[in-house]
Structures are given as structure tokens and as C-alpha cells.
N, C-alpha and C positions, 0 to 999 in steps of 0.2 A: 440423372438429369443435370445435377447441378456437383455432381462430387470430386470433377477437377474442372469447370470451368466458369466465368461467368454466368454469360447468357442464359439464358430462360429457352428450353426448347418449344417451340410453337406447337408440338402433339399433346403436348402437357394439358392434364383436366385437373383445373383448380378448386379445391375447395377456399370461401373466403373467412376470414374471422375475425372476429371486434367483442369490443364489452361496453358495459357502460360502467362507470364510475367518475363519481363527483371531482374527484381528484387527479382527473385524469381530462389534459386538454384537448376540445375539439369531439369527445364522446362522454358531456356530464349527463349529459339527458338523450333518450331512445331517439328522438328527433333527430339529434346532430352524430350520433352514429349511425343512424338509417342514412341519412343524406350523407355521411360519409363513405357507405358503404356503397351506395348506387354508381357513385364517382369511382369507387375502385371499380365495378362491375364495368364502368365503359372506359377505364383503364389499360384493365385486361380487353376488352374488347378491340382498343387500337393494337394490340398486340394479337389478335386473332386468337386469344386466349378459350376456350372455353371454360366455363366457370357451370361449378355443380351447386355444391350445397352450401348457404351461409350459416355459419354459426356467433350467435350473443354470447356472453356469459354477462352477468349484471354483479359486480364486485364491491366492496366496499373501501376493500384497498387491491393492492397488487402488488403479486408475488417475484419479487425483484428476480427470483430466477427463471422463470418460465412467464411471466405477464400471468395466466391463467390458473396454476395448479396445476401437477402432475396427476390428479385420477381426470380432471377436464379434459385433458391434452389427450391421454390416453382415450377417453370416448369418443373426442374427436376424430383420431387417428383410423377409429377400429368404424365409424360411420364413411366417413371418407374411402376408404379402401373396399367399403361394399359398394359403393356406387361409381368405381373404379377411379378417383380421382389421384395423380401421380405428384399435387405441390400442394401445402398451405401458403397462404400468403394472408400474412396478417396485416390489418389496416392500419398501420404505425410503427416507427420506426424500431429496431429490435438492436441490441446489443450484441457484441461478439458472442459472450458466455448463453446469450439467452438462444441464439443460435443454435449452438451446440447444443443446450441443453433439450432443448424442444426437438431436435432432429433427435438425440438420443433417444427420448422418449415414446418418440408418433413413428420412426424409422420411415422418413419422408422428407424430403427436400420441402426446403423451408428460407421464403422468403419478407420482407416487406415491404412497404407501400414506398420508400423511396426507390427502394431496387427496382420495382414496376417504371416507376416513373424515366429513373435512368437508361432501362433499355430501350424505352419507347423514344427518348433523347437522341442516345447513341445512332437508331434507324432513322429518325427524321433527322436529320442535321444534314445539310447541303456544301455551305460554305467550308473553308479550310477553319477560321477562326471559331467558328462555333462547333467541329468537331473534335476540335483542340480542348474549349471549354468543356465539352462533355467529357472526353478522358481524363483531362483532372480532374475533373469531380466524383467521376465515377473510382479513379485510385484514390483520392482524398478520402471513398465512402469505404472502399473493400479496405485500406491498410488494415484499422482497428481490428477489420472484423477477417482477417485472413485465416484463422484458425477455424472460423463456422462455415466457410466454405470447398476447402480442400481437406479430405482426409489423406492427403500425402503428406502435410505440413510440419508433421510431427517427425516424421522420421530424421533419423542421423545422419549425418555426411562428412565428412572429412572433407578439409582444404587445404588451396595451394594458393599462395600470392596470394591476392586480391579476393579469393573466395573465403580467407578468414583460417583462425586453426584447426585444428582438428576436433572435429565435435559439435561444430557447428551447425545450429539445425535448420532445415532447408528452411522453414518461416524466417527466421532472422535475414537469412539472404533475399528471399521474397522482398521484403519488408526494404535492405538496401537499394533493392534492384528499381523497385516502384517510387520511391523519395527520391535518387538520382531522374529516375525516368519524369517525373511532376517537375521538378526544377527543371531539367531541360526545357522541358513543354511552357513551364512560365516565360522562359527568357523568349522563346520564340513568339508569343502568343504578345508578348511587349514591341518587338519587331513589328508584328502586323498591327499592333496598335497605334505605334506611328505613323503608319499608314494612313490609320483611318482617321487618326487626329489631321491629317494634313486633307484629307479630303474632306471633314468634316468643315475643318476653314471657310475652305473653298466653297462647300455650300453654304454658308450661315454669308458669305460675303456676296454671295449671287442670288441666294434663292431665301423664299421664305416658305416656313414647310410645319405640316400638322402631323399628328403620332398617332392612327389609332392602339388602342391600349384597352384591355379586359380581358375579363376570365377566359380562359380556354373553350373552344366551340362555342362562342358567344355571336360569332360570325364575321370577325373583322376580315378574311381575307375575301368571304362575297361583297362585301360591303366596298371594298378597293377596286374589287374586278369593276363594279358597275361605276361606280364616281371614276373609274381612271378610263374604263373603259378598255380595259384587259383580259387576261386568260391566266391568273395565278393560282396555284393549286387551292383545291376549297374541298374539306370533306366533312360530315357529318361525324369527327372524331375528336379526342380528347389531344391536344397537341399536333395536328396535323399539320402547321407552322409554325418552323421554329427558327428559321434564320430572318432577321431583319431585311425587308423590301422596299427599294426605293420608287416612287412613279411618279411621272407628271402626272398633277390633277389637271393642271389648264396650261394648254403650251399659249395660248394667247396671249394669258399676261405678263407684263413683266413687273418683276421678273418672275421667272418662271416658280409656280407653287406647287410643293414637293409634298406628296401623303407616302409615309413610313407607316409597315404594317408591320407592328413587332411579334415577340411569342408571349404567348397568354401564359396569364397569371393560374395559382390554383391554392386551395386553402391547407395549411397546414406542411406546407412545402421548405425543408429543413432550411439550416443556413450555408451547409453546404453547395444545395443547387443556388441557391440566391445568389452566392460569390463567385460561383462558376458561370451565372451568364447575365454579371453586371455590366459586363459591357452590350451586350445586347440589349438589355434593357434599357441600357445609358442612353441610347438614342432616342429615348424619351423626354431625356431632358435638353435634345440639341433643339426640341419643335420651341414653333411660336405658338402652339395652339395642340392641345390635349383631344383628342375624341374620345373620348369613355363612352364603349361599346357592351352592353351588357343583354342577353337572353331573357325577355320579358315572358317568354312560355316557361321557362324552368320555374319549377315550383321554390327556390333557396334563390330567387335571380336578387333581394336584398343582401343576401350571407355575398353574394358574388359582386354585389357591386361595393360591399365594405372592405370583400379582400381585395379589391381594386385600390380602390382609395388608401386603403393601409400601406402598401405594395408603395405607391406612387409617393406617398408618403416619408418613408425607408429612403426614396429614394433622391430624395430634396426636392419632388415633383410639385409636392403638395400645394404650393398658390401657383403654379401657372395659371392659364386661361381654360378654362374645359368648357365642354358640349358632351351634353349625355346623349346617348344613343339608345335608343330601349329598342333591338330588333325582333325581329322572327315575331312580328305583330298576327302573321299568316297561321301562326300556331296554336294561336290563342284559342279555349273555348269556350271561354267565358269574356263576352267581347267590351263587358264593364270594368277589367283590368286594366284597360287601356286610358281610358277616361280617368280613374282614380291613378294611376302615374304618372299622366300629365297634370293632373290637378296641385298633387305632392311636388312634382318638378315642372313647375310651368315652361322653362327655358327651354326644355328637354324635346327631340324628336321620337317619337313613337311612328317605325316603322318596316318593310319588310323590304329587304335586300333584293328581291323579283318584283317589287313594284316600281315599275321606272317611276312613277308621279312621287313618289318616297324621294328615291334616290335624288330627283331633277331637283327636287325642292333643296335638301340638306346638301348636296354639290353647289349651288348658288348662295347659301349659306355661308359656306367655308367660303367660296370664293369672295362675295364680300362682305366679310371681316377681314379679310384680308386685304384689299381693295381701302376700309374702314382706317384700316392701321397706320396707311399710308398718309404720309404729308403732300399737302398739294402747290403747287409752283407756278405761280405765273411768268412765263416768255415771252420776251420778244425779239425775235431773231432778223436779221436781215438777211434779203434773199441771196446774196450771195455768201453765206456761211454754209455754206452744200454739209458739210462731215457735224454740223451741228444738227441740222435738220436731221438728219440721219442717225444722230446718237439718239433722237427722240424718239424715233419709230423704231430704234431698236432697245432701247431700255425705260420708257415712260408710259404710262398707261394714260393715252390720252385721250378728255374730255373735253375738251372745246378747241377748236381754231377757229379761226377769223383773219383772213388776208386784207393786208394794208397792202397801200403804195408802196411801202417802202419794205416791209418785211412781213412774217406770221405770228401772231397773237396764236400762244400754248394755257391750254392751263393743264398742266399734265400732273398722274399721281405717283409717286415713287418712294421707296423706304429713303427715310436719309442719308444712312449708311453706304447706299448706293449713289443716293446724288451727289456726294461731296467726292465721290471716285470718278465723275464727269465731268469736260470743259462747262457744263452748260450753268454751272454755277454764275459764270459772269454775265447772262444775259437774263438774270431774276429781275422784276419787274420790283419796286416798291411797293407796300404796303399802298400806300395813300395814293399812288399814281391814278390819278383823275380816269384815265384811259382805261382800266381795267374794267370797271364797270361798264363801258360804253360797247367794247369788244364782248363781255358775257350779254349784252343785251343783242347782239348782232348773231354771236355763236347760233349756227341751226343745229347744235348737239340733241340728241331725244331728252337729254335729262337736264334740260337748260333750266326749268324752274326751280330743281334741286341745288345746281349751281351757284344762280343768284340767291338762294337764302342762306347760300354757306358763304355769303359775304359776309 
């Protein structure tokens, strides 16, 4: 299955396997390697994997060459092959030698939980930029470990020019072949970076924009379809969005307010994939405002909203603005979780991504906070300024008019950032001008009481 190529073949019946030991992170206690083990199970499930038998061992230390012992390895091997299973895949990451070692032993293709991770990467990845980040991470993972996955690697070869002297063995050429090939792929993957820095500009100069952000299947991209009012892929799987997604929440306002649906976070996820799709992730930190979107049915939905927070953390995230998200309320069966999570996070929405009264509520939300952020301006324009009037109805969010004799009373809302890239700077109204007050008291705006006490 695996003895000259990457990939995982999809016929493949996995056996999974873990331990528990104190000294070992992420499985000190049966708790956190059961919950880590469920996660491999829908793992391999986004990989249409079938999965047969899981195996514990409970250790006090571990065997640097094999993780388990060689008479463990061997039971496993000889249970495995009776209930016709063709890979192990063990829940944490494995070494070159431990590789080798363990496939010597079970005479089975043999993988780990990053390797899972990676191919399910490699399949979902849409964008050019984000299938670039997967191949280097994915050579970044295989270089070390090129020997536990080809039994060709060993043999001899002779060379000419550029393949080296004589004797030289085809790993070491591997090994050239894959570091020229990464270096390529960075200088390119810097190319399209500029790119998106210059578009990134461009929105931070026009638009103001929110991130959702949380664990894998936690539901951010139903959660987009119904606040944008869209059709973006949504599936009931571990990674099923992995390229960053841009939408208008509300083309109404101006300016226009941008909801980014990034790729979910996951616990114990090396630093490998980390550095491979920081930039993805980076668009995190272009928002003015965090969604942290977390699964309130999952039984570990606290473990998931701390590797959120960690995550975000790592990532200079950590004081932005946030709104928690507690969804998949619909799942719940016990309907006093809900209660006690809002209690613990009073700010917080607790709700399900198919209940439009959910969504309508936390949509007007975001919208105004955002609306919130904005500085307000009072205008007074005269009627023959045509192309100022018109910069207001195309870049101001406006609450009050009032028609004079002579021109129109504005009191319109806009980031500053943007009003100071408008003429309409020279027709701000003074603080103290007697007339403003008289105009909000004329204004027939719906929210005119709100108005005058934001005097």
C-alpha cells in the first residue's frame, strides 16, 4: 500500500492505536487518549478510511524504538491481520527509525496521525496557495522519514554530473531532489504572497471584515452560508474547509462588511502543519472582529475551544475582539448545557446554524458592532455639491437627513480611515454648532431618540 508511494490507498482497513502514559502529551489519562482517539476515527473517516480494531497499551514509559515494545507490536500485528485489517495508524507522531522499526516487526504498512492529517490536506485544498502550503509540509514531514517509507531507498546507484558519484544512494538523491523542490515551492508560494498582501491592503482600506475561526467541524462554514446567505461547501467531516473564504455579510453597508471562513484548528497538530498554513491562518489576524465558533454537542467542545484560543494565541490573535459562538444547539440532549454555557459566558451566542431566528439575531450582531466602531459625522452640504451628495450615498452609512433652504443636514457613520480618503471632510459640521441639534430634532430617521442621546 504504502511501500513506494505516499498516499494512503482508500481500500485500506485500518487498525488504530494509542497508549496512555503520564509522560506522554495529549494521552496522560484514558480520557484524553479516548477523545483523542475518536478524532483519529473521523479522521480516517474524511478519508473514507474504514477503521476496525482499536488498540490501548497503558505504559509507564516508552520504548524509543517502537513507542509500544516489540512482543505488543507483534499481538497487534497477528489481531489486526485476523480481522483483515491492511495499515496501523498510530495516534501521534512516529519517527523515521520508529517507522521502520514497527513495519519490520507487524509486516504492515504503517502510519501516523500527522500523515492522516496531511493527505486529508493534500485532497481538500482548492486554492493554488494552499496546495503549495500542503506540498511543503507534506516534503517538510516525508524528508526525515524517507527511509520508513520506500523500501527502494536503500539501494545503490551510480552517478553522472549532477546525480552525484558513484555510490551514491538513491535516499540521498531523494533527499536533494525534495529540498531543491521545497525551496522552489517557497520562493513561489512568496510570489503569491504578494499578491495577497496587496489585496489584503485593499481590503483593510475599503472594507471592515470578521474571521470566523474554531475547531475543525465545529460548523463555521454553515454558519457563513446562512449569515452571507450562500452556497459554500458544508460537510459533517474533520477538515472539509481548508482554503480561506471571502463574503459579503451585508452589501448595504458601507462599507461593505467582509465574513472570512478560515480552516479549522485541531489538538496536538505538529509545527510543521502550523508553518505550512500560516498564512492561511494569518487572515485571522487581517479581521476587525474574531467569531470563535465552537461545537456545543461535542462531549471535549472546552478541550476545543482552548485549542482555539491557544491557536489564536500563537498567532498574535490573542486581544483582538471576539464573539463566541457555541453551535449545533440542535444536537444537544441534554437541553441544560445550553443554559450553563451561557451562564459561564454571558456574551456568548448559543445557537444552530438551521435556525434562521439564531442566525437573524447574531447577523445583526456583527452588523452592528460594526455600525458600533464607526465614528459619526455631522454634514452640511449645499444643494448644488451633486458628487458630494453622492459620495455619501455611496460610502456613509446614513442616519439622519434633514433638508434646509439652503442645502442637506447628514449625520452619517463611517470608519475614519475612510472618511479622511473623502472630499466630504470640508463640509463636517462643528462640535458646538447650535444647528445640529435642531436638524436631529427635525430628522424623521426610525432611530431619532437613539440619535439625540448620542449627543
Amino acid at each position: 500500500m504504502l511501500n513506494n508511494e505516499f498516499h494512503i490507498s482508500k481500500q485500506a482497513k485500518a487498525s488504530i492505536i494509542s497508549l496512555v502514559c503520564s509522560k506522554f502529551p495529549e494521552h496522560r489519562t484514558e480520557v484524553e487518549t479516548q477523545r483523542s482517539l475518536n478524532e483519529l476515527r473521523e479522521l480516517l473517516r474524511t478519508l473514507n478510511i474504514e477503521v476496525g480494531y482499536q488498540f490501548i497499551q497503558n505504559r509507564k514509559d516508552i520504548d524509543s524504538a517502537t513507542i509500544l515494545g516489540s512482543g505488543k507490536l507483534k499481538e497487534i500485528a497477528e489481531k489486526s491481520k485476523e480481522e483483515g485489517a491492511t495499515l496501523l495508524v498510530f495516534d501521534f507522531e512516529l519517527t523515521a527509525s520508529q517507522i521502520r522499526n514497527i513495519r519490520s516487526l507487524t509486516d504492515l504498512p504503517v502510519v501516523d496521525r500527522v500523515h492522516i492529517i496531511l493527505e486529508i490536506f493534500s485532497e481538500h485544498a482548492r486554492t493554488r496557495e494552499a496546495k503549495i502550503q500542503i506540498e511543503i509540509a507534506r516534503m517538510q514531514y516525508v524528508l526525515p522519514r524517507l527511509a520508513g517509507f520506500w523500501s527502494h531507498l536503500g539501494r545503490q546507484r551510480g552517478g553522472i554530473g549532477v546525480r552525484g558519484g558513484e555510490g551514491e544512494k538513491q535516499i540521498e538523491l531523494d533527499r536533494r531532489i525534495i529540498r531543491q523542490r521545497i525551496e522552489f515551492l517557497k520562493k513561489e508560494l512568496k510570489l503569491l504572497a504578494k499578491s495577497r498582501e496587496q489585496q489584503k491592503k485593499k481590503r483593510q482600506n475599503q472594507t471592515m471584515t470578521a474571521a470566523l475561526v474554531g475547531y475543525t467541524n465545529a460548523g463555521k462554514s454553515s454558519i457563513m452560508n446562512r449569515l452571507c446567505r450562500i452556497n459554500i461547501k458544508e460537510e459533517d467531516k474533520l477538515f472539509a474547509t481548508l482554503d480561506t473564504t471571502f463574503r459579503t455579510l451585508n452589501p448595504d453597508t458601507k462599507p461593505p462588511m467582509i465574513l472570512i471562513d478560515t480552516v479549522g484548528f485541531i489538538s496536538n497538530l505538529p509545527n510543521t502543519l502550523i508553518d505550512g498554513f500560516k498564512t492561511t491562518l494569518e487572515s485571522a489576524l487581517e479581521a476587525d472582529l474574531l467569531i470563535v465558533v465552537c461545537d456545543i454537542s461535542d462531549p471535549n467542545y472546552k478541550k476545543q475551544l482552548q485549542v482555539t484560543h491557544d491557536v489564536l494565541e500563537e498567532l498574535g490573535a490573542g486581544d483582538k475582539m471576539k464573539i463566541s459562538v457555541f453551535n449545533k444547539k440542535d444536537l444537544l440532549n441534554d437541553p441544560i448545557k445550553a443554559k450553563i454555557v451561557k451562564r459561564i459566558h454571558p456574551d456568548s451566542f448559543v445557537v444552530s446554524s438551521f435556525n434562521q431566528e439564531d442566525m437573524k439575531k447574531l447577523r445583526k450582531h456583527i452588523i452592528d458592532y460594526f455600525l458600533e466602531q464607526q465614528d459619526h459625522y455631522d454634514l452640511f452640504i449645499p444643494y448644488d455639491e451633486g458628487a458630494a451628495h453622492g459620495t455619501v450615498a455611496s460610502h456613509c452609512n446614513v442616519m439622519a437627513t434633514v433638508n434646509h433652504e439652503k442645502g442637506i443636514f447628514y449625520r452619517v457613520r463611517i470608519p475614519d480611515f475612510i472618511f479622511e480618503q473623502t472630499p466630504l471632510t470640508k463640509y463636517v459640521m462643528k462640535p458646538n454648532d447650535p444647528r445640529i441639534h435642531h436638524f436631529l430634532e427635525m430628522s424623521d430617521s426610525e432611530d431619532n431618540e437613539a440619535i439625540l442621546s448620542d449627543q
